[in-house]
KEBA-186094 format. One line per field, with one value per residue (C-alpha): residue number from 0; x, y, z. Coordinates in pm, 1 decimal. Layout:
<recs>
num <- NUM,...
X <- X,...
Y <- Y,...
Z <- Z,...
</recs>
This chain:
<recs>
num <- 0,1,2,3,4,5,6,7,8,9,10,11,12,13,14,15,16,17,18,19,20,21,22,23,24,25,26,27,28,29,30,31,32,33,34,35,36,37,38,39,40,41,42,43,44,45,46,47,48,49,50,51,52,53,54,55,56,57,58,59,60,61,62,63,64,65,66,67,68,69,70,71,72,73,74,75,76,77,78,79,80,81,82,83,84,85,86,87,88,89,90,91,92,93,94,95,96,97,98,99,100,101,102,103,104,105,106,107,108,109,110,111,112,113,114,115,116,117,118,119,120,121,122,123,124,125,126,127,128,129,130,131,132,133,134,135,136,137,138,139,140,141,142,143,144,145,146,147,148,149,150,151,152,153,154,155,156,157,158,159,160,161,162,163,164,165,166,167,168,169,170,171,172,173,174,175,176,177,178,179,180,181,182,183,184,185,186,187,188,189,190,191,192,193,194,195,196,197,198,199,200,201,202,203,204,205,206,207,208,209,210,211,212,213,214,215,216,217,218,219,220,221,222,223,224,225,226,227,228,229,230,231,232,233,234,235,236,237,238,239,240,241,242,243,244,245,246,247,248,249,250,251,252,253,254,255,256,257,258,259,260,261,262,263,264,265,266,267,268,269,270,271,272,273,274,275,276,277,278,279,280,281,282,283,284,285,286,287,288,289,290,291,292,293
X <- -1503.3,-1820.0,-2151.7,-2362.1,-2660.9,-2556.5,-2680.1,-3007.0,-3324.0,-3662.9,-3603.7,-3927.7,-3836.6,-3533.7,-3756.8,-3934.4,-3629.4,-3481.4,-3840.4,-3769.2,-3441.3,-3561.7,-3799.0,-3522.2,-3343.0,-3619.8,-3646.9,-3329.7,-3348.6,-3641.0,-3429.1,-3170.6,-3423.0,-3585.0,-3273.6,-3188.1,-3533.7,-3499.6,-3164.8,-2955.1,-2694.0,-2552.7,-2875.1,-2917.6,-2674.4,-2915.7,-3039.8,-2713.7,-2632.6,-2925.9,-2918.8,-2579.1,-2673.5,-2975.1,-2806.1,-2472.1,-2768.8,-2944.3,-2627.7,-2556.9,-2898.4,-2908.4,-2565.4,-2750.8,-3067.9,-3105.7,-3281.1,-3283.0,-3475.0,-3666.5,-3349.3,-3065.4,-2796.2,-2595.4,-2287.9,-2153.0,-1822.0,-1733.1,-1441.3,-1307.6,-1417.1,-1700.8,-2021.1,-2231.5,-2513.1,-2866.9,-3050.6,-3430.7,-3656.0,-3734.5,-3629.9,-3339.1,-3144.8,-2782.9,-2421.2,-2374.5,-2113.4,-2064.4,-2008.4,-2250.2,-2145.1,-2484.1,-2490.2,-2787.4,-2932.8,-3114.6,-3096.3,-2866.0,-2729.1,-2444.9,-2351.5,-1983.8,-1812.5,-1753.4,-1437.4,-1247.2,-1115.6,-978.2,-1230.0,-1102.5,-1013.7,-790.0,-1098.8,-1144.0,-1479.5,-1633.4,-1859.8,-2042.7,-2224.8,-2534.8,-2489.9,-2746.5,-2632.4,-2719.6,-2504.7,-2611.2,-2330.6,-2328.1,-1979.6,-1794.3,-1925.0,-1782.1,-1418.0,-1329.4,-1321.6,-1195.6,-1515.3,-1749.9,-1924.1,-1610.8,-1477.9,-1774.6,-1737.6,-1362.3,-1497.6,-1772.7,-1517.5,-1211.8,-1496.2,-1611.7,-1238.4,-1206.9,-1552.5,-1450.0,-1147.4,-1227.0,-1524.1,-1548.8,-1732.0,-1986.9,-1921.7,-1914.0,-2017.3,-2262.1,-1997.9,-1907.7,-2036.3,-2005.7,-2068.0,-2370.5,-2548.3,-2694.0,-2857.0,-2561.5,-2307.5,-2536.7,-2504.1,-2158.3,-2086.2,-2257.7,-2161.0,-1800.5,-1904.4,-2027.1,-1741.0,-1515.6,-1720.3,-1825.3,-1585.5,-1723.3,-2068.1,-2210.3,-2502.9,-2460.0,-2833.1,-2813.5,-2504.8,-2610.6,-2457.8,-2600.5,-2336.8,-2185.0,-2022.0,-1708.5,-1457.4,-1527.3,-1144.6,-1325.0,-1676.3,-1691.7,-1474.9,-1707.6,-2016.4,-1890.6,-1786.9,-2131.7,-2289.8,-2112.8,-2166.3,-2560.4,-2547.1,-2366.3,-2611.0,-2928.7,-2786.1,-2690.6,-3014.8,-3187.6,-2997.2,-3096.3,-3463.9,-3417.7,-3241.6,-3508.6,-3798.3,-3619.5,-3591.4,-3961.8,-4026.9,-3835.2,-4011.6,-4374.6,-4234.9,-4149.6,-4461.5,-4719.7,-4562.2,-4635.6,-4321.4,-3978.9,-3683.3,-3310.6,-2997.5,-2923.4,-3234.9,-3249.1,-2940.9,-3077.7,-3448.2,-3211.1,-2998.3,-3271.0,-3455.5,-3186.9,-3142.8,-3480.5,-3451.2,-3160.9,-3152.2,-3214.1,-3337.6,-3684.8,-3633.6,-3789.7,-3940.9,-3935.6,-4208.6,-4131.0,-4359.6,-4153.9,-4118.8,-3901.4,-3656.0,-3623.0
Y <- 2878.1,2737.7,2696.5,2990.7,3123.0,3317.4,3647.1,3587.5,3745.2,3623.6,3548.0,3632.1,3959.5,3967.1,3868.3,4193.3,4362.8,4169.9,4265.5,4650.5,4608.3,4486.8,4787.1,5026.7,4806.8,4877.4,5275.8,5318.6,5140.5,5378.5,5709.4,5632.4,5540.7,5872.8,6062.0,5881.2,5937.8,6311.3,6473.1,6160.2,6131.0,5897.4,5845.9,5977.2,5964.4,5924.8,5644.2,5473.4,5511.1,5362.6,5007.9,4963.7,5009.2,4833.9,4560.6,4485.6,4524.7,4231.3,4039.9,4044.2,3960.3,3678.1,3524.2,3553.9,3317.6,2923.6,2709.0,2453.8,2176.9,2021.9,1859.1,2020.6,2287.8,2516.8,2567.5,2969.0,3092.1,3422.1,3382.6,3113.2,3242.1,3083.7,3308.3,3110.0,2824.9,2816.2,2521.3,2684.6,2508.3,2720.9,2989.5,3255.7,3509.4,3499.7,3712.4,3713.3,3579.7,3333.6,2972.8,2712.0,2354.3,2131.4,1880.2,1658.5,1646.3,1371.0,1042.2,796.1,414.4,205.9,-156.7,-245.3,-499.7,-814.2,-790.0,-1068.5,-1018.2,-1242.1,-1175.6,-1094.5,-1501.6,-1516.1,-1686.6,-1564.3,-1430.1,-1249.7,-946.4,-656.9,-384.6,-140.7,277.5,504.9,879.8,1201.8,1498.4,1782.4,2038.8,2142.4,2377.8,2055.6,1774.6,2057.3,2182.4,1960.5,1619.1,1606.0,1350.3,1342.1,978.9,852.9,935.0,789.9,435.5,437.7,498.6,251.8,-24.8,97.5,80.5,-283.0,-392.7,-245.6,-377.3,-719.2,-753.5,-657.2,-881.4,-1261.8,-1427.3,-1613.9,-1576.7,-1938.6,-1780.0,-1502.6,-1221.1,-997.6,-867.3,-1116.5,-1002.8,-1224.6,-981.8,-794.0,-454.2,-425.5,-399.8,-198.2,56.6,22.5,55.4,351.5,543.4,437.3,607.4,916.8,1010.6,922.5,1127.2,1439.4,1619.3,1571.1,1677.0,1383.6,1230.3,843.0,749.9,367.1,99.3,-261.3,-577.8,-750.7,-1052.0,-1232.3,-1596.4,-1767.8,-1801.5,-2056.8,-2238.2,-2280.2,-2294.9,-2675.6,-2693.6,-2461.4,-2588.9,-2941.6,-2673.7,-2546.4,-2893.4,-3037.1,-2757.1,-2776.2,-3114.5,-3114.4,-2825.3,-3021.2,-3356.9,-3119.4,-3060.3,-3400.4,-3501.3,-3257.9,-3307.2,-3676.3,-3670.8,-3413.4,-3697.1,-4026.8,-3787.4,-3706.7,-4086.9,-4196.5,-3962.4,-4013.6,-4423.2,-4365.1,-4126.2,-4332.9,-4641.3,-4843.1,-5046.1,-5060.3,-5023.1,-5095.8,-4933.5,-5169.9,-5191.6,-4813.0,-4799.4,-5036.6,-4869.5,-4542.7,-4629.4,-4801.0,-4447.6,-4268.4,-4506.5,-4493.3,-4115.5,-4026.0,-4248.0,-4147.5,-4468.1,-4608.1,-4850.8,-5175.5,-5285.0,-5622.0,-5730.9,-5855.9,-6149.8,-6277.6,-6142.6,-5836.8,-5996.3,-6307.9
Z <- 1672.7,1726.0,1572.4,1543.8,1255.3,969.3,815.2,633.1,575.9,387.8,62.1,-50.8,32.1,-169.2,-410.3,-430.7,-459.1,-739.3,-920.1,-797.1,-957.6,-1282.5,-1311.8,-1243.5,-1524.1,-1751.7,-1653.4,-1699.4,-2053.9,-2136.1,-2020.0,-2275.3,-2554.3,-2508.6,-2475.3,-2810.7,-2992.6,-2889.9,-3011.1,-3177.7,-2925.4,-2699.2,-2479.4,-2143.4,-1884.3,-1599.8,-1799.8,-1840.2,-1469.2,-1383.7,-1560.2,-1467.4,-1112.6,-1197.3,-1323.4,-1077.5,-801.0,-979.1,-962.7,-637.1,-526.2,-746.5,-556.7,-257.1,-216.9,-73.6,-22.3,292.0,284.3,673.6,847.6,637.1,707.0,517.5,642.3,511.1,406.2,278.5,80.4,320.7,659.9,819.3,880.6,1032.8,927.5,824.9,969.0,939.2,635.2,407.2,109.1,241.3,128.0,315.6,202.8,-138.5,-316.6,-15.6,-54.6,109.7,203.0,257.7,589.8,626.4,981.1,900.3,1128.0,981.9,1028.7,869.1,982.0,1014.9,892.8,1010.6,1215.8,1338.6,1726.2,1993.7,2312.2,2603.4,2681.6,2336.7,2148.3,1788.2,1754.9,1436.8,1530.7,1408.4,1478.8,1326.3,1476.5,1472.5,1450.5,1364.5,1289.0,1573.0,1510.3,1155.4,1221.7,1378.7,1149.4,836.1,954.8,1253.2,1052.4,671.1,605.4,922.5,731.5,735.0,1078.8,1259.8,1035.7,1135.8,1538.1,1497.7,1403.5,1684.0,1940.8,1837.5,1829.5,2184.4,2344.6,2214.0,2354.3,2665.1,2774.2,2668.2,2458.8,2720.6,3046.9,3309.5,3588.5,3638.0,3731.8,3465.2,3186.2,2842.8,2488.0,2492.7,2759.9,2486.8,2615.5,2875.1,2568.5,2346.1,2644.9,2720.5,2287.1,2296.9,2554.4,2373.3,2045.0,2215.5,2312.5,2029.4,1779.5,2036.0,1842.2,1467.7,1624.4,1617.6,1835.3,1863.7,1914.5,1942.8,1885.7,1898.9,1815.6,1525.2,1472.8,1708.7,1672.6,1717.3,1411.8,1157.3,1272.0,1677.0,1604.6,1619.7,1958.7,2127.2,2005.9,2157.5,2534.9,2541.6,2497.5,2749.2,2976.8,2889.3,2981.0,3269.5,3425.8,3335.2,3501.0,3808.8,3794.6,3751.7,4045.6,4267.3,4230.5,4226.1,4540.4,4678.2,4548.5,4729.1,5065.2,5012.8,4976.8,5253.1,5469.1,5364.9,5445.8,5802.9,5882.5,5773.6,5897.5,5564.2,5582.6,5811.9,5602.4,5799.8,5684.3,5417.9,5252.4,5278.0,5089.7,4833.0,4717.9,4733.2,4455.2,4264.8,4282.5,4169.4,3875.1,3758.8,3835.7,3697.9,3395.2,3048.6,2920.3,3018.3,3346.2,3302.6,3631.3,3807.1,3998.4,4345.1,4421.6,4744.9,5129.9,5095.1,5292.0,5109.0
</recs>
């Protein structure tokens, strides 16, 4: 089966009819005071016939209105079959006597827990998640799950589990997708939960990490990795502009023609360049008051 609208007219109108019904009630109860008033008997048969009528009718109007408030469905069953559901705001009159199971349509988010996986390298990592969802199939979200807020917490958590294990924690190189790469795993986590919770009828609007670290027990070993590694790029990096700046110094030398510099002494203002350079302690410099050559 799938979702479709139930039986259901105005219930304003119904309204109307309930009042009809009452009057009938009430000239029916006037019949049989009449009848009574006149000869002593037993009242009026017409009269009787009439408020019963009057009355079961009343009854079974009464089982019938609703009310659905903006962004909530009522999901109808006659005596266990489903009939269809009522999504439309407002006040309605559906099959009496039926029984009406309210789903909010309303936009909703949970945060899971904070789960402890081993990323796709074996490193314990502790991660969570926030989903965004709304229920878009009322029918689905009633009778194909037993608890439809349950089922999509129990999803959320299976597709955290599963996007951690399969991507690392922070990638070396620039291949590959880590968990660090934010909007890439928020789409990728998504996509996930779509399809995991397509059958409850539910619409997975957003899934985005919210924690993300390494477990207490490794925390301190990679904090001590990713210094070194920070380290090591920024001296990478020292070095190549401060062999780019003794190049650029050699050559402005030679094209001017300031000074004539043979291999050896070449070698010599190159490494004290790159110590100055490269150091990470202020160089104290030592005047040269002699012949360069001395």
């Amino acid at each position: 089966m799938e979702l479709r609208r139930a039986f259901r007219l105005n219930g304003f109108l119904m309204l109307g009819v309930l009042v009809l019904l009452g009057v009938l009630c009430v000239v029916g109860l006037a019949l049989i005071g009449n009848a009574e008033n006149g000869d002593g008997g037993n009242g009026s048969p017409a009269g009787v016939v009439l408020l019963i009528l009057g009355i079961l009718a009343a009854i079974v109007v009464l089982t019938g209105f609703i009310v659905v408030n903006p962004n909530q469905a009522k999901v109808v069953q006659f005596f266990g079959r489903y009939t269809g559901s009522v999504s439309e705001a407002g006040f309605h009159w559906i099959t009496p006597f039926s029984s009406r199971r309210s789903i909010s349509l309303r936009v909703r988010n949970f945060e899971t827990q904070k789960l402890k996986v081993n990323d796709s390298d074996g490193n314990p990592v502790e991660i969570a998640a926030v989903v965004v969802y709304r229920v878009v199939d009322s029918y689905k979200a009633a009778f194909a799950v037993d608890d439809y807020e349950g089922f999509v917490q129990t999803q959320a958590e299976t597709a955290v589990r599963h996007l951690a294990t399969t991507h690392p924690y922070q990638s070396d190189d620039n291949e590959g997708t880590s968990l660090r790469n934010g909007a890439e795993v928020a789409s990728e986590l998504t996509v996930e939960l779509r399809e995991r919770t397509l059958l409850a009828g539910i619409d997975i609007i957003e899934a985005r990490i919210t924690h993300l670290a390494y477990a207490p027990e490794i925390a301190q070993a990679m904090l001590v990795r990713q210094q070194a590694s920070q380290v090591v790029a920024a001296r990478s990096r020292i070095v190549e502009g401060a062999v780019g700046m003794v190049g650029l110094a050699l050559d402005r030398l030679a094209e001017q023609g300031m000074v004539e510099l043979d291999e050896e002494r070449k070698a010599a203002m190159v490494s004290n360049l790159l110590v100055v350079l490269c150091g990470d302690r202020a160089i104290q410099p030592i005047v040269n008051t002699g012949s360069l050559y001395a």
